[in-house]
C-alpha positions as CSV (number, residue, x, y, z in Angstrom):
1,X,86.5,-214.7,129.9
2,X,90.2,-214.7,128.9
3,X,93.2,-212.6,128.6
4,X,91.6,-210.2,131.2
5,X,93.6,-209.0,134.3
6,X,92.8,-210.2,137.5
7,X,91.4,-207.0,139.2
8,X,89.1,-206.5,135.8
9,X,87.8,-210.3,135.6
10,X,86.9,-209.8,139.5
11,X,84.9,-206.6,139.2
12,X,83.1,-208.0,136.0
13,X,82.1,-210.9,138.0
14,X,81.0,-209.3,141.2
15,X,78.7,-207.2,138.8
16,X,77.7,-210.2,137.2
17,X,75.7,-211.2,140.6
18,X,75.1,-208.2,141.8
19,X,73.2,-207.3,137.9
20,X,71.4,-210.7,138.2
21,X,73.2,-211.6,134.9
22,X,73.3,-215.8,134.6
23,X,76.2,-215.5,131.7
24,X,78.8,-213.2,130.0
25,X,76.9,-211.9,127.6
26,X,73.7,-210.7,129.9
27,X,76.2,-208.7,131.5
28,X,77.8,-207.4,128.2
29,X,74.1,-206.2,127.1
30,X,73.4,-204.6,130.0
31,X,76.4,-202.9,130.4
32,X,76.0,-201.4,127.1
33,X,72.4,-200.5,127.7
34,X,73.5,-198.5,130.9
35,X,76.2,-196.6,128.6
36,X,73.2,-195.4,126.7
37,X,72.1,-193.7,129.8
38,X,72.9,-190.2,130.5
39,X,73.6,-189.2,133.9
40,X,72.7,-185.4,134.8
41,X,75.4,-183.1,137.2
42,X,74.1,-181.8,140.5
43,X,74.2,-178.2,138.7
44,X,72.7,-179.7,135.9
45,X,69.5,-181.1,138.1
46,X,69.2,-177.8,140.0
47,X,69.3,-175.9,136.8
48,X,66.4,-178.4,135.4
49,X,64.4,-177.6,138.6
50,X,64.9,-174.0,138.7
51,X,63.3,-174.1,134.9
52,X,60.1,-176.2,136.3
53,X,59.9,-173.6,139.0
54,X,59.7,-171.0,136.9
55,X,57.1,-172.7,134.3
56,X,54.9,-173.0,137.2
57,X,55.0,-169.6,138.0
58,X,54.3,-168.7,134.6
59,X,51.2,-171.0,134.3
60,X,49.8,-169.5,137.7
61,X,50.7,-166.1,136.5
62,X,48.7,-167.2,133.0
63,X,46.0,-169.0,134.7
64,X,44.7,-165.4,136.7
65,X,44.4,-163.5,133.8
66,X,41.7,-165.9,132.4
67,X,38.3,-164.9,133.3
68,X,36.9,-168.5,132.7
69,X,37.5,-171.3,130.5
70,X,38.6,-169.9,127.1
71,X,37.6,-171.6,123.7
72,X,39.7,-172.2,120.7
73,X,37.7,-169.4,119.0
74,X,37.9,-166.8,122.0
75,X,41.7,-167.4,121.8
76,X,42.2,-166.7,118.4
77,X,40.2,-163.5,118.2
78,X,41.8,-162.4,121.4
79,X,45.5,-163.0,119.6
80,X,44.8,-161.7,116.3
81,X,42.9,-158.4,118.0
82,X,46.4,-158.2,120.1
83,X,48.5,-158.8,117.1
84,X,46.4,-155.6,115.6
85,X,48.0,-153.5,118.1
């Protein structure tokens, strides 16, 4: 690696080894690959979890008012009878 300053060329090689990269251009690729990942805010995480939470509920709230297993045909006669409304 040329023309880099000094600082730069020192981080880039302590995450050579600590990235198990064996040359320049492992490192590059991997570097790029982790660009491509997006990293989520703490209010961002808690907002994602709040949503599961709440899907959950929903599916337990769902789940009671079923009597038994429902087929494909109950279902649609129960929707289009409840569309008729």
């Amino acid at each position: 690696m040329k023309n880099l300053r000094e600082d730069l060329l020192k981080e880039l090689k302590r995450l050579k080894v600590e990235l198990g990269c064996k040359t320049w251009a492992e490192l590059l690729a991997k570097l790029v690959e982790s660009e491509k990942t997006t990293s989520l805010s703490e209010k961002e995480l808690e907002d994602m979890r709040t949503g599961v939470q709440g899907f959950l509920k929903l599916r337990n709230v769902v789940s009671t008012g079923w009597t038994g297993h429902p087929t494909v045909l109950e279902e649609s006669r129960r929707t289009r009878h409840h569309d008729a409304r």
